[in-house]
C-alpha positions in Angstrom: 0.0 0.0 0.0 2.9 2.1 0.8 4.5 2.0 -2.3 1.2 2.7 -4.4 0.4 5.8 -2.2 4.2 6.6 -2.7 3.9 7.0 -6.4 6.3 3.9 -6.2 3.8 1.3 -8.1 0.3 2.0 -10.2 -2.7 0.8 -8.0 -3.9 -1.6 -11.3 0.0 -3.5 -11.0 -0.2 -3.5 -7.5 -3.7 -5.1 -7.9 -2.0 -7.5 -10.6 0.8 -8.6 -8.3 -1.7 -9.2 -5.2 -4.2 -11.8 -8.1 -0.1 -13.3 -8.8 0.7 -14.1 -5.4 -2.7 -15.5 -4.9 -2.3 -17.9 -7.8 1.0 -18.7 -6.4 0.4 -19.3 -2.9 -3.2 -20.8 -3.8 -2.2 -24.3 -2.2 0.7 -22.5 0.4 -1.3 -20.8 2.5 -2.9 -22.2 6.0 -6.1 -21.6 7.8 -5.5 -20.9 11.3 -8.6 -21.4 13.9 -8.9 -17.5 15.3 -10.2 -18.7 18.9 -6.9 -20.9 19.2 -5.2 -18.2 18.2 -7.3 -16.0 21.0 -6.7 -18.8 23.6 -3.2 -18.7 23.2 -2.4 -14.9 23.0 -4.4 -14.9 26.5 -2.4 -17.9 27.7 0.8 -16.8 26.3 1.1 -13.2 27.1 1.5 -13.2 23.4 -0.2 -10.6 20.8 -2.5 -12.2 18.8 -0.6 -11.6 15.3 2.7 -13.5 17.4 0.2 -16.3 18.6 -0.6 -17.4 15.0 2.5 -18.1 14.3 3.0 -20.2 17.1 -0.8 -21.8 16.5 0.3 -22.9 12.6 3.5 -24.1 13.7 1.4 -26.4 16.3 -0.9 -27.3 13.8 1.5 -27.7 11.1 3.9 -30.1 13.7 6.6 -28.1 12.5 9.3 -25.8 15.4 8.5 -21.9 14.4 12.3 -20.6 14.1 12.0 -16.9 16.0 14.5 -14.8 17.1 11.7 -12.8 19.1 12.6 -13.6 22.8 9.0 -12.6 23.9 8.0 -16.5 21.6 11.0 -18.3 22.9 10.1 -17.7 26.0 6.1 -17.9 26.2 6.5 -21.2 23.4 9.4 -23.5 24.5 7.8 -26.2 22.7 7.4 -25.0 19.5 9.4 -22.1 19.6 13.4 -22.3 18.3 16.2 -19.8 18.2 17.7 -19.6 15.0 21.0 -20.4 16.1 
């Protein structure tokens, strides 16, 4: 959005990159259930765009590499430093 209000990017390219990435990322991209997401920013101390992350990577059995000390430390079990 930046960029179009910028001057950066036309609004009708920007538009064409968003129907792009959709196509692209059509069979990439994960539903998350919002009230687990809700239960675990409460639990977790967590903001609720940080406790997605850490909901997918649950769901998805898969660590969630973060160098975001706050998700270390409030997700030990799913949460990994990158080093």
């Amino acid at each position: 959005m930046g960029s179009v209000r910028g001057g950066l990017l036309d609004a009708d390219d920007a538009l064409g990159m968003l129907d792009d990435a959709g196509r692209i990322l059509a069979d990439r991209v994960a539903a998350v259930d919002g009230a687990a997401v809700f239960r675990s920013a409460l639990d977790l101390g967590l903001s609720a765009y940080d406790a997605e992350f850490v909901v997918l990577a649950r769901a998805l059995g898969t660590p969630l590499v973060t160098e975001d000390h706050q998700i270390l430390e409030a997700a030990p079990g799913v949460a990994v430093p990158l080093a």
